[in-house]
N, C-alpha and C positions, 0 to 999 in steps of 0.2 A: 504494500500500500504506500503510497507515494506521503511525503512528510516533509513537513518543514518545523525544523528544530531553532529557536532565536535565541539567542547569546547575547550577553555582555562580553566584549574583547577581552574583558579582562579578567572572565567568572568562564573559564572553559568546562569545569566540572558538573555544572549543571543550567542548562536550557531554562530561559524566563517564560519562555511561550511554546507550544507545540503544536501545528494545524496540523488536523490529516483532511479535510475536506475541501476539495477544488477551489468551492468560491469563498474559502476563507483566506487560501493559500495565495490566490491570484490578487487579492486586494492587497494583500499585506508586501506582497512582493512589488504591484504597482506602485509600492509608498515610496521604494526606493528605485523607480525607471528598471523591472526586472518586468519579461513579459513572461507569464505561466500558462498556456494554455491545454484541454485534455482534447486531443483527436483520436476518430475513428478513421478504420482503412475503407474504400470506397468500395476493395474488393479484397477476398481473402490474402491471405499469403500464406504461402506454404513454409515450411521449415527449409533453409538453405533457396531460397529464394535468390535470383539474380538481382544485381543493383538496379537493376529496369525495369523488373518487376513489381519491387520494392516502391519504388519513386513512380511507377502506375499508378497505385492503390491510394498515395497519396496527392496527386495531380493537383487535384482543386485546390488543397490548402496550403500547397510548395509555391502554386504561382499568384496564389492570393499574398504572400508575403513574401515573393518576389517583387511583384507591385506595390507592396508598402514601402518595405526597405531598402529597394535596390540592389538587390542581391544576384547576383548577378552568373555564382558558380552552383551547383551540388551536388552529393556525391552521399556516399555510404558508405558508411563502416563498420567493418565487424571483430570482432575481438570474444575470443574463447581461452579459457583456461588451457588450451594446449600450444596456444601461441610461442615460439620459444625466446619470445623476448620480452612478454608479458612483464615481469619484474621492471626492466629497462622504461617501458611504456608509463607503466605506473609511477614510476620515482620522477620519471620526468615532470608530472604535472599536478606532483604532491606540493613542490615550494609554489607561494603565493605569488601570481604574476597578474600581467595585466596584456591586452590587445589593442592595437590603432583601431582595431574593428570589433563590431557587433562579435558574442558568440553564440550561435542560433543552432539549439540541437535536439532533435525528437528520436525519441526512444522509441523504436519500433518491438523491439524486447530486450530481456536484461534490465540493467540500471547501474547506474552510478551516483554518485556525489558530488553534488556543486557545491559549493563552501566561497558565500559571499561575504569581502570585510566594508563595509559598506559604515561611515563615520565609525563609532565606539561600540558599532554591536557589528555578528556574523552569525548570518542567514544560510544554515545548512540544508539543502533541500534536495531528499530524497528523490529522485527522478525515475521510474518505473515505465514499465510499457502505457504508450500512448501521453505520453506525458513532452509538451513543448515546453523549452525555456531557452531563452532571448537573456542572455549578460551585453548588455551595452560594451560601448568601447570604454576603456578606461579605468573599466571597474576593478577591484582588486577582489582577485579569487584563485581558488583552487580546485583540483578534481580529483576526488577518487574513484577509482574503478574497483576497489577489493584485491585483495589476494588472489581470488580467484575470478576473474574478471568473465564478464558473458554480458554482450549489450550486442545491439545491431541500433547504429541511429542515421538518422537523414541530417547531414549539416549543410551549411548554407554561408555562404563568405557575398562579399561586398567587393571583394578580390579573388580574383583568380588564383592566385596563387596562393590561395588561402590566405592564414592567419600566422603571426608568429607572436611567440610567447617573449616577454620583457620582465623579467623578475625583480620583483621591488626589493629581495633582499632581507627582507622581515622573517621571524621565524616562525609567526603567529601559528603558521597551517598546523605546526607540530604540534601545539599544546592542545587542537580540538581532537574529538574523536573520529576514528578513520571509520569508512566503511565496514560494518560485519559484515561478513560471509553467511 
């Protein structure tokens, strides 16, 4: 179940707020310019589905927020615990960073962990299947994937050449809770 856990930056040990419901979650995220949205596929997918298949199912809502945001590339990715660099993947976007661009990612299954530090509190939010979320440019945040990682998502760049990560250098990411497995 998708969740969003609210911190004070400086109280990592335990969460002031907890939503698990869509439109508690979408407002609270709108207070700090975070976009949350839940999509359905247009058509089924199967397990191991191709990236064109994928990006089929979800047509109407890829190029309606194509049209919003200018976005201009997308693509899919998949990531399973058999990956053999899995570990590598992970560490790389455990430290706190930031993007010149939007990061705009729908979880078609699997999930991970976005970890927004957004003024003196961080907005940990669960992202499960069918789950959108939009981090603006600038924002300072982090991702977990888990240890054992299993996500398939739709992302969406403003750049073609995607996005590249700028590490603010804080060590905040380490002191919240990481993904359980």
């Amino acid at each position: 179940m998708s969740s969003l856990s609210v911190y004070r930056d400086d109280h990592p040990a335990q969460p002031y707020k907890i939503l698990n419901h869509g439109e508690d979650i979408t407002a609270t995220l709108a207070k700090v310019g975070v976009r949350f949205e839940r999509w359905q596929a247009e058509a089924p997918i199967a397990p191991g589905a191709s990236q064109e298949e994928v990006l089929a199912a979800y047509r109407t809502q890829i190029e309606r927020l194509k049209a919003e945001g200018g976005y201009v590339a997308v693509d899919v990715v998949s990531l399973t615990d058999r990956h053999p660099e899995k570990d590598q993947l992970r560490a790389k976007f455990l430290d706190e960073h930031i993007h010149g661009e939007d990061e705009v990612r729908f979880f078609v299954a699997g999930r991970g962990l976005f970890s927004l530090h957004v003024g003196d509190e961080v907005y940990a939010m669960l992202c499960e299947r069918n789950d959108l979320i939009s981090v603006p440019a600038g924002t300072r945040h982090w991702f977990d994937m888990g240890e054992h990682p299993h996500f398939v998502c739709i992302r969406l760049f403003n750049n073609p050449e995607g996005w590249v990560a700028q590490f603010t250098g804080d060590p905040i990411a380490h002191r919240f809770p990481e993904l359980e497995d």
